[in-house]
C-alpha positions in Angstrom: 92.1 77.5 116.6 95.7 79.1 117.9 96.9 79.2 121.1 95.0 82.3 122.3 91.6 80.8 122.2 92.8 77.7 123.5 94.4 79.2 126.7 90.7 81.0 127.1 89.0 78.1 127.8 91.7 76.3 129.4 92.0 79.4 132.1 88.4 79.8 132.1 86.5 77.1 132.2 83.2 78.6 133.0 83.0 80.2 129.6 83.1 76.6 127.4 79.1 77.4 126.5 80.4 80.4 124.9 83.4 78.5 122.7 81.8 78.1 119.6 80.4 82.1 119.4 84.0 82.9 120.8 85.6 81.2 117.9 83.0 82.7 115.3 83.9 85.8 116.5 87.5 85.3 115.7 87.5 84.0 112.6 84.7 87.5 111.3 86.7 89.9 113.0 89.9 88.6 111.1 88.5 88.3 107.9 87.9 92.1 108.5 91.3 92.8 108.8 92.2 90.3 106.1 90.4 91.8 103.5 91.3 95.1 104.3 88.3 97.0 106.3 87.8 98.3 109.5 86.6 97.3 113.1 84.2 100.0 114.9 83.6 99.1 118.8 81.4 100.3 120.6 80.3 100.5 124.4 78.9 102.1 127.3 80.2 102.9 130.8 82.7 100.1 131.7 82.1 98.7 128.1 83.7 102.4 126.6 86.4 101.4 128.7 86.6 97.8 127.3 86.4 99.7 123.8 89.3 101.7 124.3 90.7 98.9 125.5 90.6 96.4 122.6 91.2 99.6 120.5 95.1 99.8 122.1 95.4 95.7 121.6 94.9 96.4 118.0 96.3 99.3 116.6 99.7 98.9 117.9 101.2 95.6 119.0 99.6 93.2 121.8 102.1 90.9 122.3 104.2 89.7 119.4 106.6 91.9 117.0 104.4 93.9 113.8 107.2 95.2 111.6 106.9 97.4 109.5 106.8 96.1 105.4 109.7 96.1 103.8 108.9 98.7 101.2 107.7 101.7 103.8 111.1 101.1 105.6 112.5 101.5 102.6 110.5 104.7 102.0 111.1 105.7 105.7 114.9 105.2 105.6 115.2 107.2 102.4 113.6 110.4 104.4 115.8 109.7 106.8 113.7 108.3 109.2 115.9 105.1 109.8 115.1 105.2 114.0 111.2 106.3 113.5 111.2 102.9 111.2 112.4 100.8 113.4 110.1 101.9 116.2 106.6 101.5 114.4 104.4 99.1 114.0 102.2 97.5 111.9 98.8 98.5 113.0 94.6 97.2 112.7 92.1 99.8 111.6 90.3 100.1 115.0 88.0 103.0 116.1 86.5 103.2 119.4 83.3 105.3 119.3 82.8 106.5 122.6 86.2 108.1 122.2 85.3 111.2 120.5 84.0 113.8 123.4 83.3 116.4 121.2 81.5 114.4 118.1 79.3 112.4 120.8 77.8 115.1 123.1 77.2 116.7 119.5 75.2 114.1 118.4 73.4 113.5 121.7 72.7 117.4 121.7 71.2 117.9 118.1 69.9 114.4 117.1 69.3 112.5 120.2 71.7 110.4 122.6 70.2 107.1 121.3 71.8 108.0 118.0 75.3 108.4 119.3 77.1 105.5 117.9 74.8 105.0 114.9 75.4 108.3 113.4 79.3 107.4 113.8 78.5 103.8 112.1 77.0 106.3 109.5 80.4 108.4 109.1 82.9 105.7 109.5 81.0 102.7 108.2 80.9 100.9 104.9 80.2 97.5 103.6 82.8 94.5 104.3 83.4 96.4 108.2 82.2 95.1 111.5 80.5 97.0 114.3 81.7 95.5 117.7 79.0 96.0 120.6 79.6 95.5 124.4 76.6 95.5 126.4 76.2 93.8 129.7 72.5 93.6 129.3 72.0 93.6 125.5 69.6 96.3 125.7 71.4 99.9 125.5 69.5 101.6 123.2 72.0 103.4 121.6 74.0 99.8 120.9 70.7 98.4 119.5 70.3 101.3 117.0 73.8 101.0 116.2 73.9 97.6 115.0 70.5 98.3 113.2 72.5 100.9 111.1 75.1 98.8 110.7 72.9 96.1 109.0 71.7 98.4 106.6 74.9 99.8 105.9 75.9 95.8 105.3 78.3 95.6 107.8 79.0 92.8 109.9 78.1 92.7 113.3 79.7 91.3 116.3 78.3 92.1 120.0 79.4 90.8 123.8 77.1 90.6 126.2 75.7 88.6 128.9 72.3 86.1 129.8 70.0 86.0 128.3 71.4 88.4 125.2 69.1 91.0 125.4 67.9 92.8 121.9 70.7 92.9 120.8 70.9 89.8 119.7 68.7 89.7 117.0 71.1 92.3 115.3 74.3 90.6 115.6 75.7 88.1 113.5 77.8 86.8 116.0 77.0 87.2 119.4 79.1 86.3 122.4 76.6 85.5 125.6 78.6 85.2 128.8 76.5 82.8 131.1 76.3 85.3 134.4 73.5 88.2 135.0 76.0 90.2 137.1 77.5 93.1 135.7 80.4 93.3 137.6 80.8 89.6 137.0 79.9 89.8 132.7 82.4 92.9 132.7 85.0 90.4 134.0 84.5 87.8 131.7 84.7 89.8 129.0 88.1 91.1 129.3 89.7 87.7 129.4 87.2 87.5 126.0 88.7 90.3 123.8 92.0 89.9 125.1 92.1 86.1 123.4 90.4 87.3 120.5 93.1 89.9 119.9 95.7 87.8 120.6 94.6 85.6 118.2 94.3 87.9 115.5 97.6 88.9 116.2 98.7 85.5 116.5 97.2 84.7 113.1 98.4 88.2 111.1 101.5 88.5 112.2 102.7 85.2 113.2 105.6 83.2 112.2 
């Protein structure tokens, strides 16, 4: 494993138990970029936050240069779009599902609120992408039914939680279980969490 992961555990001691689910994690959520599909996270609360969050670390750089390819600069500078070229970057297919205020009180209105990220896994999903669920306590409903749909849809499923797991667990194919009970105190763990798992994505896609 890079760098990232290895500063994780290094900074953080406390989360060793979770270093082999952490490094799982990273290796499914870069194949998804890999072979071309796209990452769905979803969260509740503080983990809608966290969502958004990891969304931002992906779509746009983190913390290394994502130039563009050659051949769209090409494209770019032929439109005359020379100084737009040299200020974007490449960027991760990354939705974050409690981001939509409009499509999600919909859905919680006219089907039900327990289907409000399932009915996006519905619209956005396909088979070879990954649902991400955060969950503190590994039993929001509307996570659980998520990554339910996202099974049958063939996806591949990733979720974040805390001890013991919750039911969640038995939908995900990776789970990372932080060891604490505490909200506040999983919440914080987690960050550190996503942050080295995006770095090393980055670290890995875009390295030199």
């Amino acid at each position: 494993m890079r760098t990232a992961l290895t500063r994780l555990f290094d900074e953080y001691p406390d989360l060793t138990p979770c270093q082999s689910s952490v490094e799982a994690a990273a290796e499914l959520l870069l194949k998804t970029f890999q072979t071309g599909h796209m990452l769905l996270v979803a969260g509740n609360g503080g983990s809608a936050s966290d969502a958004d969050h990891i969304v931002g670390e992906l779509v746009k750089a983190c913390a290394r240069p994502r130039p563009l390819s050659r051949l769209l600069v090409e494209r770019l500078n032929a439109m005359g779009l020379g100084t737009v070229a040299q200020r974007l970057q490449r960027g991760l297919p990354t939705i974050a599902l409690a981001s939509h205020a409009s499509l999600s009180t919909a859905i919680i209105n006219d089907q039900g609120a327990d289907l409000m990220f399932a009915q996006q896994v519905i619209g956005y999903g396909k088979p070879g992408d990954t649902l991400w669920a955060l969950s503190t306590s590994g039993n929001s409903t509307n996570i659980v039914v998520a990554l339910q749909v996202a099974r049958a849809l063939e996806m591949q499923t990733v979720g974040l939680t805390g001890d013991p797991g919750g039911r969640m667990s038995a939908y995900c194919d990776v789970l990372v279980r932080v060891p604490y009970t505490s909200t506040q105190t999983i919440q914080e763990r987690h960050l550190p969490i996503y942050h080295a798992l995006c770095l090393y994505i980055e670290e890995v896609m875009y390295g030199i």
